[in-house]
mmCIF entry with sequence, helices, sheets and N, C-alpha, C, O atoms, coordinates in Angstrom:
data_MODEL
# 
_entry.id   MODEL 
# 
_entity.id                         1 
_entity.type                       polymer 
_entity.pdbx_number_of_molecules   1 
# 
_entity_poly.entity_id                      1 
_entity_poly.type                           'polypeptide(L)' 
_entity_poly.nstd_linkage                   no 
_entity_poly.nstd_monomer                   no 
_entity_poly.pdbx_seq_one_letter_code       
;(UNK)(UNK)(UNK)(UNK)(UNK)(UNK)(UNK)(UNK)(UNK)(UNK)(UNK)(UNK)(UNK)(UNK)(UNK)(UNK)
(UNK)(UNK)(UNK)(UNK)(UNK)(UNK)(UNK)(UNK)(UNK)(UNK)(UNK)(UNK)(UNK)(UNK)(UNK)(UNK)
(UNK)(UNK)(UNK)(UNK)(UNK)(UNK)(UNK)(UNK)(UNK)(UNK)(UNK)(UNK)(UNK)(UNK)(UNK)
;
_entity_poly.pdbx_seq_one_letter_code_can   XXXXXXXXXXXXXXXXXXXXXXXXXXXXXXXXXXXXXXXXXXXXXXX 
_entity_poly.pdbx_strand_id                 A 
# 
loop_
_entity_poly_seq.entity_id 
_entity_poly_seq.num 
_entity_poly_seq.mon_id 
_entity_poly_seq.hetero 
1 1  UNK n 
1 2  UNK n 
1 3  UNK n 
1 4  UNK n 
1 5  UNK n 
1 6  UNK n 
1 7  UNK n 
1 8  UNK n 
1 9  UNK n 
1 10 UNK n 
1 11 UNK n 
1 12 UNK n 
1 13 UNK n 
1 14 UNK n 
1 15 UNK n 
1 16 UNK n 
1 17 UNK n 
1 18 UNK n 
1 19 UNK n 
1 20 UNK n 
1 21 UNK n 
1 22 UNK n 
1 23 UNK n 
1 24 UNK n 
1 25 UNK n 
1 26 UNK n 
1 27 UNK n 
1 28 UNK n 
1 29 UNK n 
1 30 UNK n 
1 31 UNK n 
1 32 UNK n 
1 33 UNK n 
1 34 UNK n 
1 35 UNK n 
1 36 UNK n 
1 37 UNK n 
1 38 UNK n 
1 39 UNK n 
1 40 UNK n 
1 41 UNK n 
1 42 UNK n 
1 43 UNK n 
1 44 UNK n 
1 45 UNK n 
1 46 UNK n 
1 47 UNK n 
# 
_struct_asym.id          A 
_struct_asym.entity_id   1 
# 
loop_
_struct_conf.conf_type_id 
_struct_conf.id 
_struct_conf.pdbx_PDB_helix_id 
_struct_conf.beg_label_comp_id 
_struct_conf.beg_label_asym_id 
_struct_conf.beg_label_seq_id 
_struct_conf.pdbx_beg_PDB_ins_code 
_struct_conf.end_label_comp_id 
_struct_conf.end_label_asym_id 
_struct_conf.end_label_seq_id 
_struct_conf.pdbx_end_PDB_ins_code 
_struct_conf.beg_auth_comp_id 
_struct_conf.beg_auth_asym_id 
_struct_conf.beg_auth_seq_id 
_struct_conf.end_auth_comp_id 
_struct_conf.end_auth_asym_id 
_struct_conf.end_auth_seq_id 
_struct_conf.pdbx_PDB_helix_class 
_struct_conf.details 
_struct_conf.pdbx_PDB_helix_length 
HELX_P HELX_P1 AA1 UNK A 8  ? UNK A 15 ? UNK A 8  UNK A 15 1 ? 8 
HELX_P HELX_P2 AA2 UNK A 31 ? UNK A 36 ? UNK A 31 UNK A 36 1 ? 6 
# 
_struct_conf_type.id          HELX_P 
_struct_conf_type.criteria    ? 
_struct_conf_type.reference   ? 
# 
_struct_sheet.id               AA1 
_struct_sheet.type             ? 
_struct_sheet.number_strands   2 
_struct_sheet.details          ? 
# 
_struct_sheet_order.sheet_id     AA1 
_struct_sheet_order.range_id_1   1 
_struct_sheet_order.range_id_2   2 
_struct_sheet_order.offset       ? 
_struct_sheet_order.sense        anti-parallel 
# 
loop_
_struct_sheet_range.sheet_id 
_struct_sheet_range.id 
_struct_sheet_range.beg_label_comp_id 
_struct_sheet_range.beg_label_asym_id 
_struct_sheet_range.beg_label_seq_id 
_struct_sheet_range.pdbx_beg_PDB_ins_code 
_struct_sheet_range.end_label_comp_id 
_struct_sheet_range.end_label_asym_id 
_struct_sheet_range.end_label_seq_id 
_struct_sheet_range.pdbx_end_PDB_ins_code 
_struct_sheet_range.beg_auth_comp_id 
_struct_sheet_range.beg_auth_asym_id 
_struct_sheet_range.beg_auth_seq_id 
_struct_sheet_range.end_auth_comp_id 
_struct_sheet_range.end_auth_asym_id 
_struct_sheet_range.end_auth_seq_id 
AA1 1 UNK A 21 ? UNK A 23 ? UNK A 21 UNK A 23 
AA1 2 UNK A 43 ? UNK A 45 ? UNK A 43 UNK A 45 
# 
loop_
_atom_site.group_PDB 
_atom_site.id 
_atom_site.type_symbol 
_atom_site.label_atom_id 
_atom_site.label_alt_id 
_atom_site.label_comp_id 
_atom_site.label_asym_id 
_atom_site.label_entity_id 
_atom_site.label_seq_id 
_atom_site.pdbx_PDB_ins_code 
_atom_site.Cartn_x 
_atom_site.Cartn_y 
_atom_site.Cartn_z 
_atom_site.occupancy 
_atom_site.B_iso_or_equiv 
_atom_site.pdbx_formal_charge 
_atom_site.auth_seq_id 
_atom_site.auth_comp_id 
_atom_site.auth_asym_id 
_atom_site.auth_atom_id 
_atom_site.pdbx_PDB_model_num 
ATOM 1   N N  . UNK A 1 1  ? 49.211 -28.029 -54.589 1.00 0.00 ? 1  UNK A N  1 
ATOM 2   C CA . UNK A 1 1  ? 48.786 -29.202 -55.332 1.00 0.00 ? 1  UNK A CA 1 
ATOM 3   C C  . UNK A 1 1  ? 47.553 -29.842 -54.716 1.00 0.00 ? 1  UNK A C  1 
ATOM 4   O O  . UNK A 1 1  ? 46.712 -30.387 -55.431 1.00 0.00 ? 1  UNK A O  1 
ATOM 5   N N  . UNK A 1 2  ? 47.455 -29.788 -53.567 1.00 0.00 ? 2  UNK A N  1 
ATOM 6   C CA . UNK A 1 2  ? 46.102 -29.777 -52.643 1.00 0.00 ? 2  UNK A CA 1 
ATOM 7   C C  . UNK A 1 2  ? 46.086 -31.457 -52.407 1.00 0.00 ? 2  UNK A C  1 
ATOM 8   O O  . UNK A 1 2  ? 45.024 -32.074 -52.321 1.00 0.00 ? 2  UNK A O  1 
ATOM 9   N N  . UNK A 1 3  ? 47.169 -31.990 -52.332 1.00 0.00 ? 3  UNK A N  1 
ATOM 10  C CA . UNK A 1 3  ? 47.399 -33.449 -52.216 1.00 0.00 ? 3  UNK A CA 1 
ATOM 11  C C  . UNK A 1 3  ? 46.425 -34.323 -51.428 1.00 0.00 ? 3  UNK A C  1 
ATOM 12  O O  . UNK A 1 3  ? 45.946 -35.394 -51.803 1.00 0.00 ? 3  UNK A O  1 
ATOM 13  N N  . UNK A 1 4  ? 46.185 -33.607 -50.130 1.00 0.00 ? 4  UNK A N  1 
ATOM 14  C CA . UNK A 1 4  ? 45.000 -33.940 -49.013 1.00 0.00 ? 4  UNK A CA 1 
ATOM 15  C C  . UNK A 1 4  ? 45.990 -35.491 -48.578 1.00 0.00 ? 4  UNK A C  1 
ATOM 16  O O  . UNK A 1 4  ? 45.928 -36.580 -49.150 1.00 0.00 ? 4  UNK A O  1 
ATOM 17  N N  . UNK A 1 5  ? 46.574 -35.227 -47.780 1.00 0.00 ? 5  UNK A N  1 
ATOM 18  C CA . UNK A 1 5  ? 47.699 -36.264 -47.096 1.00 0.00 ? 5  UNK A CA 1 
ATOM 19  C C  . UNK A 1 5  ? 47.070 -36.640 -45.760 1.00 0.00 ? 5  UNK A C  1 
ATOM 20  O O  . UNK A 1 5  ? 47.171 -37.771 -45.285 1.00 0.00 ? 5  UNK A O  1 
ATOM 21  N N  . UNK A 1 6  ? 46.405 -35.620 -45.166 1.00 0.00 ? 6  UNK A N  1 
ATOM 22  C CA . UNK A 1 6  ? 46.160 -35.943 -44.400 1.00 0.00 ? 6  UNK A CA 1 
ATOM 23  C C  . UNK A 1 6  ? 44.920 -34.873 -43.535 1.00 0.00 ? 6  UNK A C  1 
ATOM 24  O O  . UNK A 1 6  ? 44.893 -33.754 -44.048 1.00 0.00 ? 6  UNK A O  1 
ATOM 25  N N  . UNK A 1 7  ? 44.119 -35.010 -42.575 1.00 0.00 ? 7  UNK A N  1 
ATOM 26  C CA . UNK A 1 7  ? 42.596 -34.136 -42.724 1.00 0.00 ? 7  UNK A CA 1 
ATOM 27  C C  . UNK A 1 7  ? 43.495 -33.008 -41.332 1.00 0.00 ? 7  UNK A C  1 
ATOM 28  O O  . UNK A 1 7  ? 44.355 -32.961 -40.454 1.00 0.00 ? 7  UNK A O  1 
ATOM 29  N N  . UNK A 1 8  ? 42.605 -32.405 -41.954 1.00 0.00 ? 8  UNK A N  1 
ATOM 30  C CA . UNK A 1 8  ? 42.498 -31.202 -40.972 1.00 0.00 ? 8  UNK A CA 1 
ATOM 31  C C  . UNK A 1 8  ? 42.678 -31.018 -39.493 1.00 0.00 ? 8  UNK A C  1 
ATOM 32  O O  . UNK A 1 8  ? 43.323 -30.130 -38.935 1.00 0.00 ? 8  UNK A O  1 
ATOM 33  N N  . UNK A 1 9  ? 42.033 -31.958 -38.976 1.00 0.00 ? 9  UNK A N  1 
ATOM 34  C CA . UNK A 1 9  ? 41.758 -31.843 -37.385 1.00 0.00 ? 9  UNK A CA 1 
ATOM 35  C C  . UNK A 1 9  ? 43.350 -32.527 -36.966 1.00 0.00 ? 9  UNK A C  1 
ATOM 36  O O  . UNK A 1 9  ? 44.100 -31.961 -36.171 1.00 0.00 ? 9  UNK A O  1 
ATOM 37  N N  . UNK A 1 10 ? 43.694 -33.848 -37.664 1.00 0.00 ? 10 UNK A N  1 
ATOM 38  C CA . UNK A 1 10 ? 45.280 -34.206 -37.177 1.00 0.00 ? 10 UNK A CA 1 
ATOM 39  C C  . UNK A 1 10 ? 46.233 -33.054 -37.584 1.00 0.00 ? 10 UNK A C  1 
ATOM 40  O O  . UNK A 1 10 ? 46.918 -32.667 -36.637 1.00 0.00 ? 10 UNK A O  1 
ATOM 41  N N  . UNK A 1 11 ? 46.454 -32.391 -38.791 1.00 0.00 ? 11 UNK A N  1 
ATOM 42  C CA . UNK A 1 11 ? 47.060 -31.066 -39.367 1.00 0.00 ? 11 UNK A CA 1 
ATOM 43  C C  . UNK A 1 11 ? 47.182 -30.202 -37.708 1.00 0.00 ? 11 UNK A C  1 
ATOM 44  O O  . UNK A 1 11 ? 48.218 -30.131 -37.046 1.00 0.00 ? 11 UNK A O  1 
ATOM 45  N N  . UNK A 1 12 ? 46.025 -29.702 -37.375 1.00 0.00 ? 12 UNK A N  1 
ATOM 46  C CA . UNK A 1 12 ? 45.718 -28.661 -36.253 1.00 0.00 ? 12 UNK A CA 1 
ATOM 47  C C  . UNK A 1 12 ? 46.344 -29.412 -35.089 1.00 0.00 ? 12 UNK A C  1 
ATOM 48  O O  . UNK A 1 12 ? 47.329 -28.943 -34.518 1.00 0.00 ? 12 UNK A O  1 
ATOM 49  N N  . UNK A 1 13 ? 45.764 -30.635 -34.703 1.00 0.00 ? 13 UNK A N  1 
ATOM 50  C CA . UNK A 1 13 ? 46.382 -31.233 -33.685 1.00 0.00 ? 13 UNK A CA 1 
ATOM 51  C C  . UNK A 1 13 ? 47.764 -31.310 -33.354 1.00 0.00 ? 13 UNK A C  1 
ATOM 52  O O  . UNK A 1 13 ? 48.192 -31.467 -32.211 1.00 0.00 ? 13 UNK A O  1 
ATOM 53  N N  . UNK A 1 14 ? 48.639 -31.164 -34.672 1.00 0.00 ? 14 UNK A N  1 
ATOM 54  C CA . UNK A 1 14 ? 50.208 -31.499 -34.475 1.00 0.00 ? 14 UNK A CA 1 
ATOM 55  C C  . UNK A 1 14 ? 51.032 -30.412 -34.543 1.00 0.00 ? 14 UNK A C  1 
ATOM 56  O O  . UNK A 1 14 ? 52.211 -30.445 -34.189 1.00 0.00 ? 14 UNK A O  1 
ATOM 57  N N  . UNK A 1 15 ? 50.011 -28.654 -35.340 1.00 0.00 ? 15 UNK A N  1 
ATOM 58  C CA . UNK A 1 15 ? 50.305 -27.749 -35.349 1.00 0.00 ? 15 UNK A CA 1 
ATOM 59  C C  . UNK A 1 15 ? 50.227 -27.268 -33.704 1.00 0.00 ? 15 UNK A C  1 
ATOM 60  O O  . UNK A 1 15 ? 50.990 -26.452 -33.186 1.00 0.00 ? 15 UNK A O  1 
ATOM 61  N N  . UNK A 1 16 ? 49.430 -27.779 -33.220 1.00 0.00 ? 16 UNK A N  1 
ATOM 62  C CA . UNK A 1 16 ? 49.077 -26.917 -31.848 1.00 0.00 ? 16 UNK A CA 1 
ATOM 63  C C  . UNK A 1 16 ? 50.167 -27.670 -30.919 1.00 0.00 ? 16 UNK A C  1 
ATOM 64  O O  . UNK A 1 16 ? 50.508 -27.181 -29.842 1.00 0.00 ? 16 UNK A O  1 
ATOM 65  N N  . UNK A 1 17 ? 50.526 -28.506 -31.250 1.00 0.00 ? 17 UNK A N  1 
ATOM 66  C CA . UNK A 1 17 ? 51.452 -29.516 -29.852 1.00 0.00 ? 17 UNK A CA 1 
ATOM 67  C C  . UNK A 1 17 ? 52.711 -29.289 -30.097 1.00 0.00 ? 17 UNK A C  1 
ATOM 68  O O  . UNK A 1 17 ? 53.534 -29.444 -29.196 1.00 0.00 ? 17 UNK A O  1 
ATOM 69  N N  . UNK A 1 18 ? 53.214 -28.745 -31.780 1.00 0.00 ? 18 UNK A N  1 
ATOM 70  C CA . UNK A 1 18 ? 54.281 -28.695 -32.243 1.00 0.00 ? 18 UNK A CA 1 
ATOM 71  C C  . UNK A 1 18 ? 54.935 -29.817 -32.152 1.00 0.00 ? 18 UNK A C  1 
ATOM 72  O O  . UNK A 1 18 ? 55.836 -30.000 -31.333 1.00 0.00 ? 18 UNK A O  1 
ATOM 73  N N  . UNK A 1 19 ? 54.461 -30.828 -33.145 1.00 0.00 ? 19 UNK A N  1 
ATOM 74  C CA . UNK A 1 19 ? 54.524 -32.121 -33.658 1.00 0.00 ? 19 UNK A CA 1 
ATOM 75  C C  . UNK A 1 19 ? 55.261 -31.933 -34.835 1.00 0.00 ? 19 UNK A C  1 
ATOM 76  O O  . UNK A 1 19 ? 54.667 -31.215 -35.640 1.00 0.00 ? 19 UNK A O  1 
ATOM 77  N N  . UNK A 1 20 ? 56.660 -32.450 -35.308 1.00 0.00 ? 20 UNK A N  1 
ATOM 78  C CA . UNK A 1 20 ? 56.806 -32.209 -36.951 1.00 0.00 ? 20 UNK A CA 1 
ATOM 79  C C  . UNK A 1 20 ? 55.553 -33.385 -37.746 1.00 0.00 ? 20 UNK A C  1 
ATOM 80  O O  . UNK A 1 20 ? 54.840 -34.255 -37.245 1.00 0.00 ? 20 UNK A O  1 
ATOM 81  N N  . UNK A 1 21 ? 55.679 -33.022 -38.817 1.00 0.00 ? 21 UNK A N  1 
ATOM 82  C CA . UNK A 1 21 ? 54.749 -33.858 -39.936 1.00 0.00 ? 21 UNK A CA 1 
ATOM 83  C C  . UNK A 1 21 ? 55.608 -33.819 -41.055 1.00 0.00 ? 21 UNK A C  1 
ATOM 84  O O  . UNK A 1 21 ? 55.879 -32.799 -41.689 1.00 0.00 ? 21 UNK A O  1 
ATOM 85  N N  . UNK A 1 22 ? 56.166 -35.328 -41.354 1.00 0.00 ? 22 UNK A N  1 
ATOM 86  C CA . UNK A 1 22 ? 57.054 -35.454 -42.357 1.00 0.00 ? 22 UNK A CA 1 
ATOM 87  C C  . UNK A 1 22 ? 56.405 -36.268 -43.540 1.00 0.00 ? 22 UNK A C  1 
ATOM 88  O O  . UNK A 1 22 ? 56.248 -37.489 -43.520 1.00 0.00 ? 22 UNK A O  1 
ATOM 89  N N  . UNK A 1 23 ? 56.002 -35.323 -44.703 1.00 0.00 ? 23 UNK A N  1 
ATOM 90  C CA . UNK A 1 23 ? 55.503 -35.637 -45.921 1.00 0.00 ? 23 UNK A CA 1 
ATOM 91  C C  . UNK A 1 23 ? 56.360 -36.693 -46.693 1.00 0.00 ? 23 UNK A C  1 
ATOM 92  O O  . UNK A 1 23 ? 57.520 -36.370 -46.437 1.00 0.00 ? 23 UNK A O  1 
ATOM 93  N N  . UNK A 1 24 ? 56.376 -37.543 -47.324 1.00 0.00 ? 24 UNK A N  1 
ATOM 94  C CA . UNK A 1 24 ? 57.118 -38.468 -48.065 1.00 0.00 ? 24 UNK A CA 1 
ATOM 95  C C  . UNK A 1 24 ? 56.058 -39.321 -49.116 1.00 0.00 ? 24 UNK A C  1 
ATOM 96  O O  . UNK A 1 24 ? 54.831 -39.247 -49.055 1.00 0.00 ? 24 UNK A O  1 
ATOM 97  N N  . UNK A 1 25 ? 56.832 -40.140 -50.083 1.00 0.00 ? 25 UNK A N  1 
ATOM 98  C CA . UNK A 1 25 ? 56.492 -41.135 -50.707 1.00 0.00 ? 25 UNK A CA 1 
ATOM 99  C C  . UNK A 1 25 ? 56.121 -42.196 -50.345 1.00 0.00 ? 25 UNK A C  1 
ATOM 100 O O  . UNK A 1 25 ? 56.936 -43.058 -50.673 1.00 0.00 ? 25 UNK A O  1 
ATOM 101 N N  . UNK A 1 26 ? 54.819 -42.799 -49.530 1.00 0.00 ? 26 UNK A N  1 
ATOM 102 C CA . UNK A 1 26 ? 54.832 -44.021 -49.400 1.00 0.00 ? 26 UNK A CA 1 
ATOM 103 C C  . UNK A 1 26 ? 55.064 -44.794 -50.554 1.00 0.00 ? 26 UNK A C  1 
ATOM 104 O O  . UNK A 1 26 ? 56.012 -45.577 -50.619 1.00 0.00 ? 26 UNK A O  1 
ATOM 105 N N  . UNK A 1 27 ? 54.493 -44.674 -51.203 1.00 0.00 ? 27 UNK A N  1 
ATOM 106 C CA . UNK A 1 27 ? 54.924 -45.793 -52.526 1.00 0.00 ? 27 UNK A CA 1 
ATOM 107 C C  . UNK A 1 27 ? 56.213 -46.131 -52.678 1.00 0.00 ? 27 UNK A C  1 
ATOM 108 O O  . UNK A 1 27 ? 56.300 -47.356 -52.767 1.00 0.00 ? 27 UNK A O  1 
ATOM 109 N N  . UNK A 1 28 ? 57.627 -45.401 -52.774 1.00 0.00 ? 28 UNK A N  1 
ATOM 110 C CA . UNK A 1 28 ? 58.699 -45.454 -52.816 1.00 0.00 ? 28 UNK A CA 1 
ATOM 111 C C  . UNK A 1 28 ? 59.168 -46.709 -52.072 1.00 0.00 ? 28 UNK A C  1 
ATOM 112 O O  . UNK A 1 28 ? 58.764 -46.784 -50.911 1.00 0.00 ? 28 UNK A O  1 
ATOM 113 N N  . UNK A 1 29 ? 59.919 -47.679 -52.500 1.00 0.00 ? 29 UNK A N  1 
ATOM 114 C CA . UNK A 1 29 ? 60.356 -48.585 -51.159 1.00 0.00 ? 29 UNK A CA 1 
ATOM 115 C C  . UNK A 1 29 ? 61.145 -48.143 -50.363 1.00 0.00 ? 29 UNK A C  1 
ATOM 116 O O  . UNK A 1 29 ? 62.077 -47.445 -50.763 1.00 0.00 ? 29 UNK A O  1 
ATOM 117 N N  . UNK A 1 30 ? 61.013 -48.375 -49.294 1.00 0.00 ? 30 UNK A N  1 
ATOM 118 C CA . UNK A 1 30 ? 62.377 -48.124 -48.341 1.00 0.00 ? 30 UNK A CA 1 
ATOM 119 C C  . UNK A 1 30 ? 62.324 -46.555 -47.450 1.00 0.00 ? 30 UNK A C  1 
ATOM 120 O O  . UNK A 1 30 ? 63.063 -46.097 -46.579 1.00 0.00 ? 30 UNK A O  1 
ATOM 121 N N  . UNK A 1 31 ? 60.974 -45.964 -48.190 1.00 0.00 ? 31 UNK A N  1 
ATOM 122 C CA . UNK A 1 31 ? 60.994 -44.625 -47.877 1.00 0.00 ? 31 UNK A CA 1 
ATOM 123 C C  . UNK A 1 31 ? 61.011 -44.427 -46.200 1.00 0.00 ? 31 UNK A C  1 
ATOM 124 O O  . UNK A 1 31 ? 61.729 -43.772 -45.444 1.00 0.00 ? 31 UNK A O  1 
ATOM 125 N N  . UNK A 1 32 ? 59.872 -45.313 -46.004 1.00 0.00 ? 32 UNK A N  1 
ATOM 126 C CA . UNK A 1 32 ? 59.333 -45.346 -44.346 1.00 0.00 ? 32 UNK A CA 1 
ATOM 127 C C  . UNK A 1 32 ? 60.176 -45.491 -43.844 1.00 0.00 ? 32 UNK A C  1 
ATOM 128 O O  . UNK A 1 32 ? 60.461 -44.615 -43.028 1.00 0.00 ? 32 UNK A O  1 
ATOM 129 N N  . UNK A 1 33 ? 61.393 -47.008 -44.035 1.00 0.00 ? 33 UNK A N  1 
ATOM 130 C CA . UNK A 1 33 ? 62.886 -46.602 -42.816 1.00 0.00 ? 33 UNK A CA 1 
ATOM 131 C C  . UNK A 1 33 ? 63.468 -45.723 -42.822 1.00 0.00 ? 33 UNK A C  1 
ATOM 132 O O  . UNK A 1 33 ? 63.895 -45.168 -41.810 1.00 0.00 ? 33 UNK A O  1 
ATOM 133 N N  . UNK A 1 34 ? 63.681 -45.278 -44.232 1.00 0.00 ? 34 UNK A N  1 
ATOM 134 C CA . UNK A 1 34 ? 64.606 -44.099 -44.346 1.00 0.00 ? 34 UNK A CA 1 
ATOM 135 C C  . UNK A 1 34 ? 64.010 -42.798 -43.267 1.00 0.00 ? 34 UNK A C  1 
ATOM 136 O O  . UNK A 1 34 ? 64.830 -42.029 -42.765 1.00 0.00 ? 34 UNK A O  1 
ATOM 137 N N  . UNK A 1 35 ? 62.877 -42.689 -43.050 1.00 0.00 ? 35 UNK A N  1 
ATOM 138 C CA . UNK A 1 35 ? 61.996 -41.777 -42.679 1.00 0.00 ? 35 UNK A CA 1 
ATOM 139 C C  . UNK A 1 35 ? 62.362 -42.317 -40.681 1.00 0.00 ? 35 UNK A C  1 
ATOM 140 O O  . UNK A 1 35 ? 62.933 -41.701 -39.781 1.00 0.00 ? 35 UNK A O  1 
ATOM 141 N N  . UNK A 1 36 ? 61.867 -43.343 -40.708 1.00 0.00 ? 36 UNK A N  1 
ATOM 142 C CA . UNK A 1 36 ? 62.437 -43.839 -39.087 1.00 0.00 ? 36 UNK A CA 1 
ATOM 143 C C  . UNK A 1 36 ? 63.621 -43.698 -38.939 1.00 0.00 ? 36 UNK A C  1 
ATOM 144 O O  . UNK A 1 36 ? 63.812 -43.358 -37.771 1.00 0.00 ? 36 UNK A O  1 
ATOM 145 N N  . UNK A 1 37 ? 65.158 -43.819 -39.852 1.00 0.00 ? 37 UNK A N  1 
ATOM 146 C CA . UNK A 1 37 ? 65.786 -44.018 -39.267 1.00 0.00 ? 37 UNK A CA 1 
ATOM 147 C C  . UNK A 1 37 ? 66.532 -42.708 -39.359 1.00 0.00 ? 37 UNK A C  1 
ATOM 148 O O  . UNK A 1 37 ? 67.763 -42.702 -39.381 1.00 0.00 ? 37 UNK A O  1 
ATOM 149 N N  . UNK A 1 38 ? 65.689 -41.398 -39.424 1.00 0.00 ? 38 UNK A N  1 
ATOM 150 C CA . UNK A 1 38 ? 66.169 -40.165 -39.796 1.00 0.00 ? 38 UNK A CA 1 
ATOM 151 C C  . UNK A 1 38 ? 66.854 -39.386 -40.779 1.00 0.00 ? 38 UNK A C  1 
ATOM 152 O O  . UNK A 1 38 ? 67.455 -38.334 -40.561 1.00 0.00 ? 38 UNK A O  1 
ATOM 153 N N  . UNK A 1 39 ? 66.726 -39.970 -41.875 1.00 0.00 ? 39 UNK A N  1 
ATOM 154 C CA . UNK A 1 39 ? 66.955 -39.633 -43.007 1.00 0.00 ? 39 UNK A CA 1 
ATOM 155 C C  . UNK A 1 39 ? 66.294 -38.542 -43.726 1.00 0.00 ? 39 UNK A C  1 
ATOM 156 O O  . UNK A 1 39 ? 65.087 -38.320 -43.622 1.00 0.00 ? 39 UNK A O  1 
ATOM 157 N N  . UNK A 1 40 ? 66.993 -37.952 -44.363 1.00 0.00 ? 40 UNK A N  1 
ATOM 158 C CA . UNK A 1 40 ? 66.229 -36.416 -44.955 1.00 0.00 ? 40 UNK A CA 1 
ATOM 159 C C  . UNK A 1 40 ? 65.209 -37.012 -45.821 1.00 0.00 ? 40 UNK A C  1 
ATOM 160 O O  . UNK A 1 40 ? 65.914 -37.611 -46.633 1.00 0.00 ? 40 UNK A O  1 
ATOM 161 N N  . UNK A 1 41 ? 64.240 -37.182 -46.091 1.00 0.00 ? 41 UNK A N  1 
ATOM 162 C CA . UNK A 1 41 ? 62.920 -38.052 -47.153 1.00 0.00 ? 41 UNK A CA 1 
ATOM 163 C C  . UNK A 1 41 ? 61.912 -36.715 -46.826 1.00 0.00 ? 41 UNK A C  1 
ATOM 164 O O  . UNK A 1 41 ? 61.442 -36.207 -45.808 1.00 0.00 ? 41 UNK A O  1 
ATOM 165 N N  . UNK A 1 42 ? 61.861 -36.462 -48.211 1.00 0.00 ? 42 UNK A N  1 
ATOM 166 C CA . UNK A 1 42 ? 60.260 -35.522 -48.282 1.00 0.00 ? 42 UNK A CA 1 
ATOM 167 C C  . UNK A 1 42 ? 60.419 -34.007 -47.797 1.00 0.00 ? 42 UNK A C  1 
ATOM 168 O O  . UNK A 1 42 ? 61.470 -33.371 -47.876 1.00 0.00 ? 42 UNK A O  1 
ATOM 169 N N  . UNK A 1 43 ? 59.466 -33.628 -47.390 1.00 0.00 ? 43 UNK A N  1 
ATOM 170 C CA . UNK A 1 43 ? 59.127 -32.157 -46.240 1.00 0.00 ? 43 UNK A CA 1 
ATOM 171 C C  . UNK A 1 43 ? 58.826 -32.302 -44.933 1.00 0.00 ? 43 UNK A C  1 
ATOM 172 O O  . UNK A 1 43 ? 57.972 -33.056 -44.466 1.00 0.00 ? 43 UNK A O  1 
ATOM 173 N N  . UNK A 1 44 ? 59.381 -31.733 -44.480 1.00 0.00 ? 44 UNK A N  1 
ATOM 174 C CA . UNK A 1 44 ? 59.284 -31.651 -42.987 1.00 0.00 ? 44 UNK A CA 1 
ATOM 175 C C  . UNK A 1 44 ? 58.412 -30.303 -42.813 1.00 0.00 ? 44 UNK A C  1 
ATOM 176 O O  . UNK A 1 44 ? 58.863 -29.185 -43.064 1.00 0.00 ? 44 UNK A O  1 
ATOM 177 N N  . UNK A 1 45 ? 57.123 -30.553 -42.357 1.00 0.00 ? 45 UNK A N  1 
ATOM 178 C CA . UNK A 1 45 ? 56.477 -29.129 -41.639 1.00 0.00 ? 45 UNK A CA 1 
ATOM 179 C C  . UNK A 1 45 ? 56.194 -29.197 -40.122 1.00 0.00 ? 45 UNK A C  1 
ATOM 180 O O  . UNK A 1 45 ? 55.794 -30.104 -39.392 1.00 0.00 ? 45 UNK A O  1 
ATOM 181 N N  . UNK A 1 46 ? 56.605 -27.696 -39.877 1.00 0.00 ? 46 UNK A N  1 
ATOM 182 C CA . UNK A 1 46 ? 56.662 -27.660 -38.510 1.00 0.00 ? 46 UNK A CA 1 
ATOM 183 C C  . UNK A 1 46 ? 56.473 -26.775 -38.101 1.00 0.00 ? 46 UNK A C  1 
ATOM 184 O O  . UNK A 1 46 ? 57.175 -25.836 -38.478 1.00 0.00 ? 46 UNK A O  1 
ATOM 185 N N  . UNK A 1 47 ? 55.251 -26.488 -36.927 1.00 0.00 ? 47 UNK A N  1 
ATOM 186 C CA . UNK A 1 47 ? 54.873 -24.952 -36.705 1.00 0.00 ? 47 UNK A CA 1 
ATOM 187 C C  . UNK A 1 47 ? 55.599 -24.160 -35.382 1.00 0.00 ? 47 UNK A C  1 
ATOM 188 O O  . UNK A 1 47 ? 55.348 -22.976 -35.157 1.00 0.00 ? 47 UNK A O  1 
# 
């Protein structure tokens, strides 16, 4: 879908440290705690 969430160089940065990157709805309310307080929300990528 080519969403562009977020640029390249942070992408690489979190791929190389093995950082997860958890995609979600900001717009959604409530998404972000749900997201802090470990809740399944969105995609999780992880290299």
């Amino acid at each position: 879908k080519n969403l562009k969430v977020m640029d390249m160089t942070a992408f690489t940065l979190c791929m190389e440290n093995e950082l997860p990157i958890i995609v979600f709805d900001m717009n959604k309310q409530g998404n972000l705690l749900r997201v802090v307080a470990g809740e399944k929300v969105g995609t999780l990528v992880k290299g």
